[in-house]
C-alpha positions as CSV (number, residue, x, y, z in Angstrom):
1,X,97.5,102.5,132.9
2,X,95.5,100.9,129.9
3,X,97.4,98.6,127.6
4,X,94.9,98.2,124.8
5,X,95.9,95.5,122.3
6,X,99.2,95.8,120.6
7,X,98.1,97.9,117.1
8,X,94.5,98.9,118.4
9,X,91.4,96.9,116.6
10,X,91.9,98.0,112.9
11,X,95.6,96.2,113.2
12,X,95.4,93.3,114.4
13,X,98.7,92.0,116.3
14,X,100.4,88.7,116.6
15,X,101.0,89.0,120.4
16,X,99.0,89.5,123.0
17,X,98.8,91.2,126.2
18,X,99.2,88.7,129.2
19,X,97.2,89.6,132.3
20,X,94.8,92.5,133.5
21,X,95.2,95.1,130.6
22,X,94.3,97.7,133.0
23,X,96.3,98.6,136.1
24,X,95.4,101.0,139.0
25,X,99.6,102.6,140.1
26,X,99.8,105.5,143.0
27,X,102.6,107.8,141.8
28,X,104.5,109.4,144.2
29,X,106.7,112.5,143.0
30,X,110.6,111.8,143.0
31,X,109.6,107.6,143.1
32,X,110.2,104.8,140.6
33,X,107.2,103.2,140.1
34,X,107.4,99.7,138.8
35,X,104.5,98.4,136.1
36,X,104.6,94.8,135.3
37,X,103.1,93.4,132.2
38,X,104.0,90.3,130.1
39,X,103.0,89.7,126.2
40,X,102.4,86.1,125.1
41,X,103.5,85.6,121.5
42,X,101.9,82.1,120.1
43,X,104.7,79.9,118.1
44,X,104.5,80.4,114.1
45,X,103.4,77.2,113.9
46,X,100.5,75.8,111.9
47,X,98.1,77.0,109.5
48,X,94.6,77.5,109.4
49,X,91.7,78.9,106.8
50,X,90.0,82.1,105.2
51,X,86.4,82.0,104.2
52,X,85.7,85.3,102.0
53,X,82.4,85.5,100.8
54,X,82.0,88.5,98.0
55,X,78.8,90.8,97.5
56,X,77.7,93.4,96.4
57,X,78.4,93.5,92.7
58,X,76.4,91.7,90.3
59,X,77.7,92.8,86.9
60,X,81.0,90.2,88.0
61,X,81.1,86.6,88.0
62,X,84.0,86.8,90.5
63,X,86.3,88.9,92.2
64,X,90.2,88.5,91.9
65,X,92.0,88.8,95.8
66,X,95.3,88.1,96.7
67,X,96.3,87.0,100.5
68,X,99.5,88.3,101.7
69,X,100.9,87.2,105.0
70,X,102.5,91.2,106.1
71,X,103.4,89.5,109.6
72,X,105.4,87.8,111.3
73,X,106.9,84.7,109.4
74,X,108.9,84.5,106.0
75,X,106.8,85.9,102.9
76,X,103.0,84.0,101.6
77,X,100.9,85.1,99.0
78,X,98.2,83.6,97.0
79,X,95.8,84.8,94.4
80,X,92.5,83.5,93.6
81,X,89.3,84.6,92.6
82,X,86.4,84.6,94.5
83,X,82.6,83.8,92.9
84,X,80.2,86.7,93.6
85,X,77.4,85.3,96.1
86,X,79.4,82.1,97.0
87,X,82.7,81.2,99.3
88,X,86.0,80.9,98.9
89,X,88.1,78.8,101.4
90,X,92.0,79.2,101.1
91,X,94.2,77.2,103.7
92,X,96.8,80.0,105.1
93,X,99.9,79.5,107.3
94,X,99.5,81.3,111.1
95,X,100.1,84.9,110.7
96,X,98.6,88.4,110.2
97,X,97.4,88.5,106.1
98,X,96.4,91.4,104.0
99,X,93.5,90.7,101.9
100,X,93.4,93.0,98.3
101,X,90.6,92.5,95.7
102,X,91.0,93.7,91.9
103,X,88.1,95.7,91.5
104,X,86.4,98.0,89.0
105,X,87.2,101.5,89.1
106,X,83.9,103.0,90.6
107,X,84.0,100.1,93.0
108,X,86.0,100.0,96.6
109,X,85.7,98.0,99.7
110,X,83.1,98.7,102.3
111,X,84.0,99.6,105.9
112,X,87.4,100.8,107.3
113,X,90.6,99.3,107.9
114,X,93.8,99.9,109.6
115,X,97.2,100.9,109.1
116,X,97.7,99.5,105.4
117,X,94.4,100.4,104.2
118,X,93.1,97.0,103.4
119,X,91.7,94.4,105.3
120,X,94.0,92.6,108.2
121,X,92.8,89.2,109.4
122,X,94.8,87.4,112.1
123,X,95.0,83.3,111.6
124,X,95.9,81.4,114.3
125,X,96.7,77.9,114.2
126,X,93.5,76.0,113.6
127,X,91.5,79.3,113.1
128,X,88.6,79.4,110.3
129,X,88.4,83.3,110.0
130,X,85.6,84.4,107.8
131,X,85.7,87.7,105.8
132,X,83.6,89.1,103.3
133,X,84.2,91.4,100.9
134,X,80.9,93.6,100.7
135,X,81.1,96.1,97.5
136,X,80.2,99.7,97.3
137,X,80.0,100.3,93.3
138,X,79.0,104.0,92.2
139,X,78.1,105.1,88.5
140,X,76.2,103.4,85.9
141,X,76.2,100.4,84.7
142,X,77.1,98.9,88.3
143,X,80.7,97.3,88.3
144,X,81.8,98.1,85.1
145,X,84.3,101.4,85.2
């Protein structure tokens, strides 16, 4: 039995897996088998910081984002805009946080992401988590829709 992290890689979760997250179990036809496993859940306590670096689109001075907490923990959002070839540091309570940008209709976010679509970055208390949000702009003249 594999327990792979709770929500796979593109989804990252709050808890955790405690202990080997593979087992080897002999199963025996008409026998209960018992598994045990435990998941450690940190306290949503804290706060730490997101670094997000834009690129990729030079037509822009910045890029607008917002950074919304989706779990656990009551409701956090903030907006800000980010300068194109520069950071951005934003101080964030502990949680899982969607990361959006507003960005010109022949633009979108490179790479893939998980469940919602959209970037997930997990803060822990004291984290610095860096992301960066790397452009991919088609059409002429680049970032402008």
């Amino acid at each position: 039995i594999n327990l792979s992290p709770l929500g796979g890689s593109l989804s990252p979760s709050w808890c955790l897996v405690g202990g080997p997250f593979e087992q080897t179990v002999r199963i025996k036809a008409g026998l209960p088998q018992t598994i045990a496993f435990s998941l450690v859940c940190p306290p949503l306590i804290g706060s730490g910081h997101l670094v997000i670096t834009a690129s990729g689109l030079a037509s822009r001075q910045t890029i607008p984002v917002a950074v919304v907490r989706v779990m656990p923990g009551p409701p956090f959002s903030i907006a800000a805009a980010v300068p194109i070839g520069r950071s951005l540091e934003i101080d964030v309570p502990v949680g899982v946080h969607a990361v959006t940008a507003a960005l010109p209709g022949n633009c979108r976010l490179a790479g893939a992401y998980g469940l919602l679509g959209v970037p997930l970055l997990l803060v822990r208390d004291g984290d610095t988590v860096t992301f960066n949000i790397q452009l991919s702009c088609h059409g002429w003249p680049p970032g402008i829709p």
